[in-house]
Backbone as ProteinMPNN parsed JSONL, in Angstrom:
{"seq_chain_A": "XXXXXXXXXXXXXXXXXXXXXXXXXXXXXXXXXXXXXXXXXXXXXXXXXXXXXXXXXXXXXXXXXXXXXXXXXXXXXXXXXXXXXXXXXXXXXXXXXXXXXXXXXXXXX", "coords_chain_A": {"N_chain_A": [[0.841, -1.184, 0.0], [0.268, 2.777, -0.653], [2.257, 5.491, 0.901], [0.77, 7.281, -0.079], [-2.127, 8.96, -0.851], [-4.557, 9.484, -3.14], [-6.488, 12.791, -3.346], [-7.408, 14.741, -4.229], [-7.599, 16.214, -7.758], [-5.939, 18.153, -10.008], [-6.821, 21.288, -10.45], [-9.446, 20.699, -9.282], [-9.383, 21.768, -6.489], [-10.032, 25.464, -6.258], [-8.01, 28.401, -6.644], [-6.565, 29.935, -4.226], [-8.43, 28.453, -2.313], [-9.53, 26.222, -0.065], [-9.861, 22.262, 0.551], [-12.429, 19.999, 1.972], [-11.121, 17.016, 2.794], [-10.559, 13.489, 3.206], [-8.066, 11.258, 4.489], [-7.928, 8.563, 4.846], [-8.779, 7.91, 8.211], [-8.11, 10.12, 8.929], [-9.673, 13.824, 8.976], [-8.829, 15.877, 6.741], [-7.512, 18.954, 5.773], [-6.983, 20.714, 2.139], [-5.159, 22.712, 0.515], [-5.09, 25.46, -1.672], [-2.384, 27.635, -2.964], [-1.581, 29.97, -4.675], [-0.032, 27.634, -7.031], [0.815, 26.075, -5.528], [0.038, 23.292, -3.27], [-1.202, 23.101, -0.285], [-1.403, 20.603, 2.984], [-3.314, 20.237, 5.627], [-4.379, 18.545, 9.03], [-7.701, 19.146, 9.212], [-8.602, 20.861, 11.603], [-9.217, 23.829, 13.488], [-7.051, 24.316, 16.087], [-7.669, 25.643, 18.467], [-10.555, 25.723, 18.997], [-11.814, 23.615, 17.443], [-13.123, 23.438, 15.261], [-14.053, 23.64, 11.957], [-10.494, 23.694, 9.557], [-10.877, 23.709, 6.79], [-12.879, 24.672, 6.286], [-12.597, 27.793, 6.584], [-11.0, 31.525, 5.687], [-8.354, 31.39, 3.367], [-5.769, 34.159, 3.311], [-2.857, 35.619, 2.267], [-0.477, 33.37, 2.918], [-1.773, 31.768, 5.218], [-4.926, 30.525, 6.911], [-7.749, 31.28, 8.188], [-9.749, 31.355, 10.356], [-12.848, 30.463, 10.405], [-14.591, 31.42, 12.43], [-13.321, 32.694, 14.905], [-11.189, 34.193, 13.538], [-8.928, 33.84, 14.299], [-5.394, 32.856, 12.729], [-3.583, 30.138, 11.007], [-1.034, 28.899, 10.099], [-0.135, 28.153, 6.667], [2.231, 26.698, 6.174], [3.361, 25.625, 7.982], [1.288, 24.912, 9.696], [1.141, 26.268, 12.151], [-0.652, 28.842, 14.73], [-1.094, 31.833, 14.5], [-1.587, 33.463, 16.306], [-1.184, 32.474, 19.677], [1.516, 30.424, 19.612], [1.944, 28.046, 20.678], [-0.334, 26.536, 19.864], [-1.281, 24.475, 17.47], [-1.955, 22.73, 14.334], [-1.585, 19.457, 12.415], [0.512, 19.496, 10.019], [0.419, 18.129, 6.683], [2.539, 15.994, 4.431], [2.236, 17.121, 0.555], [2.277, 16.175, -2.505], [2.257, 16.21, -6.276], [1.128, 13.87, -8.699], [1.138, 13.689, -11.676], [-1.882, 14.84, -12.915], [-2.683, 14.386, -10.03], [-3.289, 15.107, -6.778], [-1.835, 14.457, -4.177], [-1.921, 13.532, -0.656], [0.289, 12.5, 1.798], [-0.332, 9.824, 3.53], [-1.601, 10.142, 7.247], [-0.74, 8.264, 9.365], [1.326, 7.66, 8.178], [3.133, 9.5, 8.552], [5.326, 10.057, 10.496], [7.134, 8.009, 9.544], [8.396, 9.195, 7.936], [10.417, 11.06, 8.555]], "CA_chain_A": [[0.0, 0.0, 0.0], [1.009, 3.589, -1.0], [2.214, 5.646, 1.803], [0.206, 8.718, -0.303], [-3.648, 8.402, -0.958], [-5.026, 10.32, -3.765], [-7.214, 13.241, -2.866], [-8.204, 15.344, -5.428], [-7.264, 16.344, -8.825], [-5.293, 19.575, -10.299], [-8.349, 22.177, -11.364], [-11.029, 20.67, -8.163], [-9.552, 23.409, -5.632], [-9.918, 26.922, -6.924], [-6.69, 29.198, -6.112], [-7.229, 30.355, -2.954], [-9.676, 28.191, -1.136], [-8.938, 24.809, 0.871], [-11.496, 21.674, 0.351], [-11.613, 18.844, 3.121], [-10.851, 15.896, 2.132], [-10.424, 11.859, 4.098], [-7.43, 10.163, 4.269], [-8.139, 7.042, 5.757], [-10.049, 8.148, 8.729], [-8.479, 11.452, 9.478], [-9.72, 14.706, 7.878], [-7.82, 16.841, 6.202], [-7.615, 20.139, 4.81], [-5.894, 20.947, 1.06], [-5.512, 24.431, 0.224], [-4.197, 25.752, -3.034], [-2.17, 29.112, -2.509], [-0.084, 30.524, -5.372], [0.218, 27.174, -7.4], [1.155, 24.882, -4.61], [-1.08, 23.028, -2.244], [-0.816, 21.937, 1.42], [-2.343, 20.023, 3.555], [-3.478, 20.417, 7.257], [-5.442, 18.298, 9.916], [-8.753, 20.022, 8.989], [-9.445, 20.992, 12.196], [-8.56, 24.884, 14.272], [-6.524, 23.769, 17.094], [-8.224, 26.213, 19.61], [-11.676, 25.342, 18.937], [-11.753, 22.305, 16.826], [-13.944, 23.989, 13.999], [-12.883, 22.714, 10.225], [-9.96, 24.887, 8.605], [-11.266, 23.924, 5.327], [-14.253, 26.729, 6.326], [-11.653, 29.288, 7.075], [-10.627, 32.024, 4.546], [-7.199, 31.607, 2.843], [-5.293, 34.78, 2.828], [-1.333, 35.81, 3.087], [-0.182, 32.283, 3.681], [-2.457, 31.641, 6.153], [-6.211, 30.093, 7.025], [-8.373, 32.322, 8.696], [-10.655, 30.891, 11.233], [-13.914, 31.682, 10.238], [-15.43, 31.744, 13.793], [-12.446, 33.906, 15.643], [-10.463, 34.989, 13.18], [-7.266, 33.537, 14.325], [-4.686, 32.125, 11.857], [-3.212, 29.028, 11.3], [0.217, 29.257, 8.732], [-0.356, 26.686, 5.872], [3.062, 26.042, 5.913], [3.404, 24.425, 9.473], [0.059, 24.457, 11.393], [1.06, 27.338, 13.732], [-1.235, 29.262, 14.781], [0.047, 33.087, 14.835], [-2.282, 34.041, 17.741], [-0.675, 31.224, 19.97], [2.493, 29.531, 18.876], [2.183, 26.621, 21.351], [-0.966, 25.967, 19.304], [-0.852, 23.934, 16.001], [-2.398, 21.419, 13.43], [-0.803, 18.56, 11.925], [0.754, 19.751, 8.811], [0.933, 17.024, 5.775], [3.131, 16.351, 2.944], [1.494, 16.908, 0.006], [2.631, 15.914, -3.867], [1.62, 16.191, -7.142], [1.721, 12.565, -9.408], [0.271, 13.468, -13.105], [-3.286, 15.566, -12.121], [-3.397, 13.825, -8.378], [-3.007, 15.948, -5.883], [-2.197, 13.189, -3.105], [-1.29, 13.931, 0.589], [1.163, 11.436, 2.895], [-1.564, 8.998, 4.825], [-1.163, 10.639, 8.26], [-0.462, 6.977, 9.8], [2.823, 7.331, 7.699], [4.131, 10.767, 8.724], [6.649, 9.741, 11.174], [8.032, 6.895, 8.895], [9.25, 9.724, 6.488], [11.54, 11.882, 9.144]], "C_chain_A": [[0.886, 1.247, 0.0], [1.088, 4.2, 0.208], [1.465, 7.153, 1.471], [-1.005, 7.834, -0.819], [-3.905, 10.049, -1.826], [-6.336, 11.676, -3.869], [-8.206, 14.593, -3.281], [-7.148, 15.502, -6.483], [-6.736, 17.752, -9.025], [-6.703, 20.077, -11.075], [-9.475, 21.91, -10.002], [-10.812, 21.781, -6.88], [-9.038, 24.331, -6.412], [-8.751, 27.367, -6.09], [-7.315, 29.779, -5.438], [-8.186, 29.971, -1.924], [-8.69, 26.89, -1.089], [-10.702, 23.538, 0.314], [-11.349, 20.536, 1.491], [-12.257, 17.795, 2.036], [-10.408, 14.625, 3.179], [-8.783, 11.87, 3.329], [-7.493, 9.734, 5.58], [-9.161, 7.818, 6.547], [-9.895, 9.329, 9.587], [-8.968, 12.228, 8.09], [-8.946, 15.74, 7.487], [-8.315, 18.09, 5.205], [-6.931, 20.199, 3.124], [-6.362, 22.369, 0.802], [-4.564, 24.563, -1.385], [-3.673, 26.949, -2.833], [-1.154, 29.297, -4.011], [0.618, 29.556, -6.272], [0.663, 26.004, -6.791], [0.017, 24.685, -3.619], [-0.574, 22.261, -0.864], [-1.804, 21.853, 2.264], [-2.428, 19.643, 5.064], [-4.009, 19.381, 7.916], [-6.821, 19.227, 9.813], [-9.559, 20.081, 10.695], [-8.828, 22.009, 12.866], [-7.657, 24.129, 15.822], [-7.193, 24.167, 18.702], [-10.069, 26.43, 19.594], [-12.325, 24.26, 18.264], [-13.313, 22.851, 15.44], [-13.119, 23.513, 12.259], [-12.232, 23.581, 9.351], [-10.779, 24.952, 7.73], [-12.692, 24.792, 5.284], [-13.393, 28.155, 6.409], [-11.171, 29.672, 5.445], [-8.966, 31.913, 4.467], [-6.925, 33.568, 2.455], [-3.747, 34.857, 3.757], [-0.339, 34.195, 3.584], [-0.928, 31.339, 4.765], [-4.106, 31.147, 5.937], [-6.345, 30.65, 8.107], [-9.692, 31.691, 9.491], [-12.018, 31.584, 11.013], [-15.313, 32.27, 11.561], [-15.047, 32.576, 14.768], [-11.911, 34.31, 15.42], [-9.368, 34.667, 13.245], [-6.796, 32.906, 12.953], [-3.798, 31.312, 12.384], [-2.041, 29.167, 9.654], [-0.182, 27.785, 8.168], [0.928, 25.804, 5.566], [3.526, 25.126, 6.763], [2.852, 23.807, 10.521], [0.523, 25.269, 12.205], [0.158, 28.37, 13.605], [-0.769, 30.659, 15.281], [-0.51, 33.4, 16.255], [-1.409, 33.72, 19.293], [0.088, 30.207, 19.878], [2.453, 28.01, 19.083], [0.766, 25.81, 20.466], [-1.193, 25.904, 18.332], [-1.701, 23.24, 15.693], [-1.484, 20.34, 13.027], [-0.549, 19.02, 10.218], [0.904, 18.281, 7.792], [1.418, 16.89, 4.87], [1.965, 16.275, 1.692], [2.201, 16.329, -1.779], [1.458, 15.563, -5.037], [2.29, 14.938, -8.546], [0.528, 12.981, -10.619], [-0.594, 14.684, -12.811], [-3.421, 15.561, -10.269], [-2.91, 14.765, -7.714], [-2.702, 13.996, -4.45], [-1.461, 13.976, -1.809], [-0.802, 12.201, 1.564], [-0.374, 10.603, 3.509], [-0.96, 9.808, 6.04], [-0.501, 9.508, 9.538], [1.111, 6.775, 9.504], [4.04, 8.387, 7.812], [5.235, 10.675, 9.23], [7.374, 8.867, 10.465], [8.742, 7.867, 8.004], [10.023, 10.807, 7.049], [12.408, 11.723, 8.98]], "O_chain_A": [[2.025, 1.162, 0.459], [0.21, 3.815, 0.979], [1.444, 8.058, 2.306], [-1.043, 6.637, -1.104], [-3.639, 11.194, -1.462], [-7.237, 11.353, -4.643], [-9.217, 15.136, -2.838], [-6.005, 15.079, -6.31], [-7.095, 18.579, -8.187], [-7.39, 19.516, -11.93], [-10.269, 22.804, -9.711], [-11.708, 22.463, -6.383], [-8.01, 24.269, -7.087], [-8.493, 26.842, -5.007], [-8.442, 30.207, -5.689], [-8.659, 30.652, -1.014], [-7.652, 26.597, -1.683], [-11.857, 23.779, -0.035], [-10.229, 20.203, 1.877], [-13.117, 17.695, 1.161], [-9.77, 15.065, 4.136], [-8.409, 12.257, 2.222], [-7.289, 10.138, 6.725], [-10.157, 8.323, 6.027], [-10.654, 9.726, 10.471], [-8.899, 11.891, 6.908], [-8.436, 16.453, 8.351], [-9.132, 18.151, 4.287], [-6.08, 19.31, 3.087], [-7.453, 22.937, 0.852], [-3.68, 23.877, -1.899], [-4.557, 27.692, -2.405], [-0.099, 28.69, -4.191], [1.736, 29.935, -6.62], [0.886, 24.987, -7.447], [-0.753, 25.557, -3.215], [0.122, 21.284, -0.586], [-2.775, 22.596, 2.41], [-1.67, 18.831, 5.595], [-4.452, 18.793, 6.929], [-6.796, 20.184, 10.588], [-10.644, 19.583, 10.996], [-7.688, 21.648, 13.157], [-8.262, 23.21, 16.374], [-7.253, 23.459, 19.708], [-10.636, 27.321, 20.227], [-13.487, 24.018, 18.591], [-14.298, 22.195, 15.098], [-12.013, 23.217, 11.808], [-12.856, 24.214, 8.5], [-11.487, 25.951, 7.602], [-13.286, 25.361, 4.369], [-13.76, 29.322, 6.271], [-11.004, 28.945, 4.465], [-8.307, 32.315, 5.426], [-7.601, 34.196, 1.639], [-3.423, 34.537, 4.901], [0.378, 34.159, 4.584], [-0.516, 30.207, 5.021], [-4.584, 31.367, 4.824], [-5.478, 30.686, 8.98], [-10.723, 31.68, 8.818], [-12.329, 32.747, 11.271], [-16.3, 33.006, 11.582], [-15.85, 33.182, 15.477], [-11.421, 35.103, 16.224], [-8.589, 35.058, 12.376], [-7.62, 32.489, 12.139], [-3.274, 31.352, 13.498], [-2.358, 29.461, 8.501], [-0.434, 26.735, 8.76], [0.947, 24.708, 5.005], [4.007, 24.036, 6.454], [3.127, 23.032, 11.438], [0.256, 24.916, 13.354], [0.047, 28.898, 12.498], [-0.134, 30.738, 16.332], [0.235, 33.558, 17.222], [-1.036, 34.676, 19.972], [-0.386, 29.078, 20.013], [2.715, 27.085, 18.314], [0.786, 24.581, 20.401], [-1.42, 26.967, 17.754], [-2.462, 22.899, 16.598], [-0.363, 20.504, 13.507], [-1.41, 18.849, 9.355], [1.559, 17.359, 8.278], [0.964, 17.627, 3.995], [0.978, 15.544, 1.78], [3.286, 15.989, -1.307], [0.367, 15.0, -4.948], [3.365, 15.0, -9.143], [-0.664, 12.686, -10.538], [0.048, 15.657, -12.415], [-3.984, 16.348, -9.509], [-1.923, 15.32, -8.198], [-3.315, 12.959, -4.194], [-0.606, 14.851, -1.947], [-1.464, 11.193, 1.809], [-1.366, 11.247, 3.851], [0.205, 10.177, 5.887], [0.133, 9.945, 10.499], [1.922, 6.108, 10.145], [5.218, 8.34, 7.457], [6.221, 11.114, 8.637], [8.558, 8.922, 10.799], [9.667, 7.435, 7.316], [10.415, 11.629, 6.22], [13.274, 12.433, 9.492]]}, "name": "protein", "num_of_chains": 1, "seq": "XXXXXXXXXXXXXXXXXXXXXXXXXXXXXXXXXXXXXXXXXXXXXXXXXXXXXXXXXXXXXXXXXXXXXXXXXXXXXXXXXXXXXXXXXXXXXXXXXXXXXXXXXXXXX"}
């Protein structure tokens, strides 16, 4: 089994928004910013609300219930440093957009 799971296609997120998306049986965010996409734990760290509702701007996902941000590049949350998401690798094979299984993150340090 692959240690990446296919999760959408190049063209299904618009530039600038995030869409959630499964792997396996967590959820996950994908965002598209600027031609590249990455991929979060779809969930705010300080209220457990689903990034993939939050507005993309500046690098960042925008909590759409308090406003805080969460950097798309590492899961920190600027408000709050000590509080984060699980950032995920993401790659692009052909069209696929695929992100790491989150089961396999630590195997690839």
């Amino acid at each position: 089994m692959s240690d990446f799971i296919t999760v959408a296609h190049v063209g299904d997120i618009p530039e600038g928004q995030g869409r959630a998306c499964r792997c396996g049986d967590v959820g996950v965010a994908v965002f598209h910013v600027q031609g590249r996409y990455y991929a979060l734990k779809d969930e705010f760290p300080h209220m457990c609300s689903p990034l993939s509702l939050g507005i993309v701007e500046q690098g960042n996902v925008i909590c759409d219930r308090h406003l805080w941000d969460i950097r798309l590049e590492d899961g920190v949350c600027r408000e709050a440093s000590r509080l984060r998401t699980e950032p995920y690798e993401v790659r692009l094979v052909g069209d696929e957009i695929q992100v790491r299984r989150p089961d396999c993150q630590a195997d690839s340090a």
